[in-house]
C-alpha positions in Angstrom: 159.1 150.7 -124.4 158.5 147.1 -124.0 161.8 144.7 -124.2 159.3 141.6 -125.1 159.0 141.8 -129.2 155.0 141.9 -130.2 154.1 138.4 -132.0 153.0 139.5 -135.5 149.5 139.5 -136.0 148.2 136.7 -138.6 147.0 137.4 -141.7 143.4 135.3 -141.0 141.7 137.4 -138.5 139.3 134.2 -138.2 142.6 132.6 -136.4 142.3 135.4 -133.2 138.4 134.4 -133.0 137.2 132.1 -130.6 133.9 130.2 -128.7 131.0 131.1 -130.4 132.3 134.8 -132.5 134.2 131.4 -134.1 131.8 129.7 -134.9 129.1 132.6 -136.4 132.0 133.2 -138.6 132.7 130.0 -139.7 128.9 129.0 -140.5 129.4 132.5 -142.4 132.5 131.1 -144.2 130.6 128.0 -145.4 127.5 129.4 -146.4 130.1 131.3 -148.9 131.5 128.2 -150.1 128.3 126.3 -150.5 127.3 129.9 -152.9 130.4 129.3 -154.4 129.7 125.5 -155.3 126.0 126.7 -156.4 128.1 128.7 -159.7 129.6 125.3 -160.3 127.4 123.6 -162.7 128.5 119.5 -161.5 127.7 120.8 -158.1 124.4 122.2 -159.0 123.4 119.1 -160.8 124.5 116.8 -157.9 122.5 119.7 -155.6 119.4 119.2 -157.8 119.7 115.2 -157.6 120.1 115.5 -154.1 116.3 117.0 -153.5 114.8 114.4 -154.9 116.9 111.7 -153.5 117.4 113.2 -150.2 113.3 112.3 -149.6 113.4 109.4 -151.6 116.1 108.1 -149.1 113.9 108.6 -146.4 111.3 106.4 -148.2 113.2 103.5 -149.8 115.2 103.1 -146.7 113.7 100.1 -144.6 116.1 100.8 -141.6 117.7 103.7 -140.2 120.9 102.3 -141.2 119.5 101.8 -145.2 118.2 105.3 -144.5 121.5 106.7 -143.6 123.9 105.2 -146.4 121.3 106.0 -148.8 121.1 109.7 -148.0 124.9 109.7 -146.9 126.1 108.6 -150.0 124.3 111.6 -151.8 125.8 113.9 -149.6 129.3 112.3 -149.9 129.2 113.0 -153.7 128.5 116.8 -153.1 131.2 116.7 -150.5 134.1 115.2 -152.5 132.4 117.8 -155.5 133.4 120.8 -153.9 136.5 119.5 -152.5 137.6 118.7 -156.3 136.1 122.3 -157.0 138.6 123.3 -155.0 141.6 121.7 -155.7 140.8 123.0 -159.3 140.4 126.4 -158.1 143.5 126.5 -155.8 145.4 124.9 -159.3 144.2 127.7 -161.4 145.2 130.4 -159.4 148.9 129.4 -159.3 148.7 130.0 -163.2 146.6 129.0 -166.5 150.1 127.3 -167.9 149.8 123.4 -168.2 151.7 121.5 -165.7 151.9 118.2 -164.9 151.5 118.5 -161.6 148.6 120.4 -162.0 147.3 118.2 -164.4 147.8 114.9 -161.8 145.6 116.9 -158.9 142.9 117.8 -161.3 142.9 114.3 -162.4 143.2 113.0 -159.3 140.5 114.9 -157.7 138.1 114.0 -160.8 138.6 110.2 -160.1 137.8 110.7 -156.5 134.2 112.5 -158.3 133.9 109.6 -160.2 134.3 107.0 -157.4 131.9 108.3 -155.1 129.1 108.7 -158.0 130.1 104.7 -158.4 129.6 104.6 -154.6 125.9 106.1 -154.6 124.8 104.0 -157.4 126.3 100.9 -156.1 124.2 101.8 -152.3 121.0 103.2 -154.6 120.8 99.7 -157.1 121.4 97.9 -154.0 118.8 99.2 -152.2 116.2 99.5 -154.7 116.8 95.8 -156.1 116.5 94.7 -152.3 113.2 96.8 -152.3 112.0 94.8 -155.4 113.2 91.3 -154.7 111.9 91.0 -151.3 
């Protein structure tokens, strides 16, 4: 009988993992969430936009740096998308009941959509009027 009491175990087994068993599982984690954003139908129009821009990026850049934003600001709208999908996920599974609460983190997660779609189109119209003009 052993006098030291046994920690108890935690309920995420990916929490006992570690080095590169980590990691595998991780990547696997991910992969499900990107699935999971594919059902979303904002996501899979942003995913959709972001095949042909992705390229396009590549092409209208002039620098590496014009390269980057442009492409970075593509993937920053897909980002912040399935980081509203979810907070709107976690919200509805507490319960389908309005709430304010609820109500302010869908809202607020929404805006934070909405301001990085501004954010691409302000780096795209930028880069394709400075494309034009000069």
């Amino acid at each position: 009988m052993s006098l030291t009491p046994e920690a108890p175990s935690p309920a995420n087994p990916q929490k006992l993992r570690t080095g590169l068993n980590r990691v595998w599982h991780a990547t696997g984690y991910s992969l499900e969430g990107l699935r999971a954003g594919w059902n979303e139908p904002a996501f899979r129009q942003e995913a959709l936009a972001a095949v042909v821009l992705l390229p396009l990026a590549f092409w209208l850049g002039r620098s590496w740096v014009e390269t980057a934003l442009l492409a970075g600001s593509v993937l920053i709208v897909m980002i912040v998308e399935l980081l509203n999908t979810g907070i709107e996920t976690a919200i509805d599974r507490i319960g389908p009941e309005w709430h304010d609460l609820s109500k302010r983190a869908k809202d607020m997660g929404s805006a934070a959509v909405l301001l990085s779609l501004l954010l691409a189109a302000g780096i795209w119209l930028a880069a394709i009027a400075h494309r034009v003009i000069a």
